[in-house]
C-alpha positions as CSV (number, residue, x, y, z in Angstrom):
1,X,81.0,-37.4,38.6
2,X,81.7,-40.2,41.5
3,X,78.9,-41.3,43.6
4,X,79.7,-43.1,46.6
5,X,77.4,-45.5,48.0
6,X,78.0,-46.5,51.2
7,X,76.2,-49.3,53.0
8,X,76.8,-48.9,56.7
9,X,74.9,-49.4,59.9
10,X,76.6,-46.1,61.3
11,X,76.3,-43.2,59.0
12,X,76.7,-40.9,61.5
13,X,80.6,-41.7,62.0
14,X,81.5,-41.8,58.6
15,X,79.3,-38.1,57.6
16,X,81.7,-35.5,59.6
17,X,84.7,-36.6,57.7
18,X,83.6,-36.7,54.3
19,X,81.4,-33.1,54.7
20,X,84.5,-31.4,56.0
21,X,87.7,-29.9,53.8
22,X,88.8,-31.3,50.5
23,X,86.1,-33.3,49.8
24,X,83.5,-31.5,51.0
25,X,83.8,-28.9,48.5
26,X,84.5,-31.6,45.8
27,X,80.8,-32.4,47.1
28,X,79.8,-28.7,46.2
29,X,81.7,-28.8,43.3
30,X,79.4,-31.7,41.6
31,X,82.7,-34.0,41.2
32,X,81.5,-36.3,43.6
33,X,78.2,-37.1,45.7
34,X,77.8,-39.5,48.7
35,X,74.6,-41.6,49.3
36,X,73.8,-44.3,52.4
37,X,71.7,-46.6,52.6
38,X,71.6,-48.2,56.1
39,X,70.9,-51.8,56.1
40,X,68.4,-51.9,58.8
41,X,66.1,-49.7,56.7
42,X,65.5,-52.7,54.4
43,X,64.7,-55.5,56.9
44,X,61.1,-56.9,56.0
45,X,58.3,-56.4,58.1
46,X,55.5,-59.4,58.9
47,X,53.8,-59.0,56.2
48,X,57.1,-59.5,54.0
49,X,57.9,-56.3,52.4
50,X,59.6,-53.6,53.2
51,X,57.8,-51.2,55.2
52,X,57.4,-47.5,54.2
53,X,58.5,-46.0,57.1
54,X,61.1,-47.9,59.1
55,X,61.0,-45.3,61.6
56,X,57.5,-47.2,62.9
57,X,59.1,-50.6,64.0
58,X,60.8,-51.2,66.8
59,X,64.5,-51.6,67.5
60,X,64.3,-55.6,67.2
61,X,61.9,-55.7,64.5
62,X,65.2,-53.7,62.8
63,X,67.8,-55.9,63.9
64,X,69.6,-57.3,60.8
65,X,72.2,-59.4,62.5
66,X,72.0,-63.0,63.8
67,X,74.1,-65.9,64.9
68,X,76.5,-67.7,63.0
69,X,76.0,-70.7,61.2
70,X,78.5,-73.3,62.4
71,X,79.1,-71.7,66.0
72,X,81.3,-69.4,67.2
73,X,81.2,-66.1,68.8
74,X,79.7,-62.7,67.7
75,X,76.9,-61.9,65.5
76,X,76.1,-61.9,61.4
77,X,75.0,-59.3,59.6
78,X,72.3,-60.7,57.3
79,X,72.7,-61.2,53.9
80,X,69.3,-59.7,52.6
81,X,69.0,-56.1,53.8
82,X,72.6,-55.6,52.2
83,X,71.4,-56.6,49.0
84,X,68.6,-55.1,49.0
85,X,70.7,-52.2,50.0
86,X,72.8,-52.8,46.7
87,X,69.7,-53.6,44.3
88,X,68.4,-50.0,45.6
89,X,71.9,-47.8,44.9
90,X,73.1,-49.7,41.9
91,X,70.8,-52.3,40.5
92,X,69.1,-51.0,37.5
93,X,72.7,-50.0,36.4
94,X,74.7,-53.5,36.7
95,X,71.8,-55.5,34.8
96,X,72.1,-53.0,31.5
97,X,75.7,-53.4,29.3
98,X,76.2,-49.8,29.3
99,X,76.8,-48.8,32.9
100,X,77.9,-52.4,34.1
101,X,81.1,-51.6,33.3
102,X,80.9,-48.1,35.1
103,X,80.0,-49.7,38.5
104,X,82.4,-51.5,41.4
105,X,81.3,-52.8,44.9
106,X,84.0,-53.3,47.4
107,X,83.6,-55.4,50.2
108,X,86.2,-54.4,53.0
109,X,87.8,-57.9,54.2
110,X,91.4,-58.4,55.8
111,X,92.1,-61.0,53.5
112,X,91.4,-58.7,50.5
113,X,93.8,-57.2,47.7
114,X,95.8,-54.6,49.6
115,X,94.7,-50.9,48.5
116,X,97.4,-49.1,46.8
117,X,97.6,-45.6,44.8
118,X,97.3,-47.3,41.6
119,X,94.1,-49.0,42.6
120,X,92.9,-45.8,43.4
121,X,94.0,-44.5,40.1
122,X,91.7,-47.4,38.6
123,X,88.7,-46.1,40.7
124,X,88.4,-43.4,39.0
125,X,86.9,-44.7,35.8
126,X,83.8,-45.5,37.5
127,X,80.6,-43.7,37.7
128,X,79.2,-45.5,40.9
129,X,81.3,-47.2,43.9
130,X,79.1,-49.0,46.4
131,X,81.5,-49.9,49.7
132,X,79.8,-52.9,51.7
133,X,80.8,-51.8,55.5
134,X,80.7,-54.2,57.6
135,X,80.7,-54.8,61.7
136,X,80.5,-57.5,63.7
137,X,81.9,-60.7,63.3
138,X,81.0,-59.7,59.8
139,X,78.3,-60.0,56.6
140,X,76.9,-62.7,55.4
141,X,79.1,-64.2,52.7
142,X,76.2,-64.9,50.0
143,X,76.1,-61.0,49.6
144,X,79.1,-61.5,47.1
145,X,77.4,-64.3,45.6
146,X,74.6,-62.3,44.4
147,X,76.5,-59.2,43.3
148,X,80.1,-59.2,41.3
149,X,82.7,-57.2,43.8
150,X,86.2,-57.0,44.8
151,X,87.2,-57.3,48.4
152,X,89.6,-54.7,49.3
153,X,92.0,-54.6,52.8
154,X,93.4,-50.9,53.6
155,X,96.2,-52.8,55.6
156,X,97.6,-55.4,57.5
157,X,95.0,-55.3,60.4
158,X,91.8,-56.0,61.7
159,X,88.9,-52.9,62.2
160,X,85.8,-52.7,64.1
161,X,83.8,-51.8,61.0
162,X,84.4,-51.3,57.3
163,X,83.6,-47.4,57.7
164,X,87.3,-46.2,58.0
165,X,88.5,-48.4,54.7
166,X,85.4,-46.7,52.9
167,X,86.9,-43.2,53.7
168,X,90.1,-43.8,53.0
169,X,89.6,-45.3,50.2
170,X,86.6,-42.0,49.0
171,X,90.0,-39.5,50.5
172,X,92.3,-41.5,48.2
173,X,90.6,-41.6,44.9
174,X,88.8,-38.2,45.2
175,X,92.2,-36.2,46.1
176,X,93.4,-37.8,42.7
177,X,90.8,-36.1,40.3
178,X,91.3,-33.0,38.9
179,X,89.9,-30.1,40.0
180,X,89.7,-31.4,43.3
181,X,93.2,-30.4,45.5
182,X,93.2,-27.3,42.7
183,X,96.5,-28.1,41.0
184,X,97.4,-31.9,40.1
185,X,101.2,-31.3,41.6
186,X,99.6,-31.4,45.1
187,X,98.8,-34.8,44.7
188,X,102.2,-35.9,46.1
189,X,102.8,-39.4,44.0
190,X,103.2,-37.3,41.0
191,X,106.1,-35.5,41.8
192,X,109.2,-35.8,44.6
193,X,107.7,-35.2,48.0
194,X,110.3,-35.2,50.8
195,X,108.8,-36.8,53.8
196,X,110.1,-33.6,55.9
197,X,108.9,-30.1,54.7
198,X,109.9,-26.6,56.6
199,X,108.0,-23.5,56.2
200,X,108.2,-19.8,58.5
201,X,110.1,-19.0,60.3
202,X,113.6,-20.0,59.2
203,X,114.7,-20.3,62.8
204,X,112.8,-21.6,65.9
205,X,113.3,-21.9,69.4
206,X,112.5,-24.4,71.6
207,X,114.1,-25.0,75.4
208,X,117.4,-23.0,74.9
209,X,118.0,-25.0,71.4
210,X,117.5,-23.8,68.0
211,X,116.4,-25.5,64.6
212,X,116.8,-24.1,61.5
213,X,115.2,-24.9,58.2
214,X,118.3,-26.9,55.8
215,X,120.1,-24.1,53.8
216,X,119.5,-25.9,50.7
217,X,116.0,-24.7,51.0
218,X,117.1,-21.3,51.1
219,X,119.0,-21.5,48.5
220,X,116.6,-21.0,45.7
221,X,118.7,-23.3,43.9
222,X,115.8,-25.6,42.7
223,X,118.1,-28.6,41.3
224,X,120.2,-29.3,44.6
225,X,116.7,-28.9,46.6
226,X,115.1,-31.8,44.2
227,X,118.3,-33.7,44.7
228,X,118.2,-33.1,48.7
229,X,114.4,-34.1,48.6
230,X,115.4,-37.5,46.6
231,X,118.0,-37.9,48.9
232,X,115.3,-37.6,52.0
233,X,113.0,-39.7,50.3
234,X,115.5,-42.3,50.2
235,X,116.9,-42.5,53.5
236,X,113.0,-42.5,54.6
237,X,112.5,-46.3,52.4
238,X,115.9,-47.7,53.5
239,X,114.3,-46.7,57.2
240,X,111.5,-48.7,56.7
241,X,113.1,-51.5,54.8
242,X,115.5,-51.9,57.8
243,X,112.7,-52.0,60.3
C-alpha cells in the first residue's frame, strides 16, 4: 500500500477529488490511504510546544507565514511547522535503513524536474510519499535542508498552491497500480490509444449534418483499426510538434 502525505494549508480543496471515482475505491480497496497534516496545527504556542488542541488559539497565534527575508512582495510560509509536519508523517521511518529507502517527499517548485509517466512509474516503489504544498510566495527553503526531497514541476507554469501538482501526481501513480483501473490495458501508455475514440450510436445528428463513426471501426478487422489508431496517434504528435 501507498500512503500519501500531504502537507497543505487547504485540505478541504484537495479532499473531494481524491474521495471521488477511481481512487476513492482504491482508498476502500486498502491500495492506497491519504493523510494531512496542516501546517498551522504545528505552530508553537508561548510556552514553546505545540499545543494539544490547536483549535484553542486564535487565528494569528496560527499564522505560519511571514515576510521575506531580503524584501519583496508576498508572504513565507515558515519553515518549522512544515517540518514538523514531516517529522510527524514520516520521521521515525527516514532515520531507520529499512524504510529510508521506501520514503520520497516532493516539493512542488516550477523550476523542478518535469513529472513524466515514467516518474510516476518510479513512485510506485515507495511505501510513503509526503508532497510539501505550498502557497504564497512560497516555503521556506531550509525545509529541504532538513529533509532529503526531490522538487517536482507538473508543467511549464506557475500555480497558486502546490495542491493541484499533489493530485495529479496521487491520479498518475495510483491509476498505474494494479488492481486499481481493474484491467492494466486501461492504463493507456501501455498499449496504442488513439487520441479520438467513437462509441453508440454509429451515426449522429447535429444541425442538418451528420457524423459517422470511421468504417474501420466497424469493421471488426482488429489489424487495420491498430494501424488507423497509429496512424491517429501520429498525426496528433506531428500536430503538436508543428505548433
Amino acid at each position: 500500500m501507498i500512503t500519501y502525505h500531504l502537507i497543505t494549508l487547504f485540505p478541504e480543496s484537495v479532499e473531494p477529488y481524491v474521495n471521488s471515482s477511481i481512487l476513492k475505491r482504491a482508498q476502500e480497496k486498502g491500495i492506497i490511504a491519504i493523510k494531512y497534516y496542516n501546517p498551522r496545527d504545528f505552530v508553537v504556542g508561548k510556552d514553546g510546544k505545540i499545543p494539544k488542541n490547536a483549535d484553542e488559539l486564535t487565528y494569528s497565534e496560527k499564522r505560519v507565514d511571514n515576510r521575506p527575508y531580503g524584501g519583496g512582495p508576498g508572504m513565507v510560509i515558515e519553515a518549522m511547522p512544515i517540518i514538523r509536519a514531516i517529522e510527524l508523517a514520516v520521521g521515525k521511518k527516514i532515520r531507520t535503513t529499512k524504510n529510508k529507502t521506501k520514503v520520497k517527499i516532493v516539493f512542488f517548485s516550477p523550476a523542478g524536474r518535469q513529472f513524466t509517466n515514467e516518474m510516476a512509474e518510479s513512485f510506485k516503489k515507495y511505501t510513503d510519499i509526503v508532497f510539501v504544498c505550498g502557497r504564497y510566495e512560497g516555503i521556506d527553503a531550509r525545509v529541504k535542508k532538513a529533509f532529503p526531497m526531490i522538487d517536482i514541476s507538473v508543467g511549464p507554469y506557475v500555480l497558486t498552491g502546490g495542491e493541484l501538482p499533489a493530485m495529479i501526481m496521487i491520479d498518475t501513480i495510483t491509476r498505474r497500480i494494479p488492481d486499481v483501473l481493474g484491467h492494466y490495458d486501461s492504463v493507456e501508455e501501455n498499449r496504442i490509444a488513439s487520441p479520438d475514440v467513437y462509441t453508440r450510436p454509429e451515426v449522429i445528428e447535429y444541425k442538418g449534418k451528420k457524423y459517422r463513426v470511421p468504417k474501420v471501426l466497424l469493421s471488426g478487422n482488429h489489424k487495420e483499426m491498430e494501424k488507423w489508431k497509429t496512424a491517429v496517434l501520429a498525426e496528433g504528435d506531428q500536430k503538436k510538434r508543428s505548433k
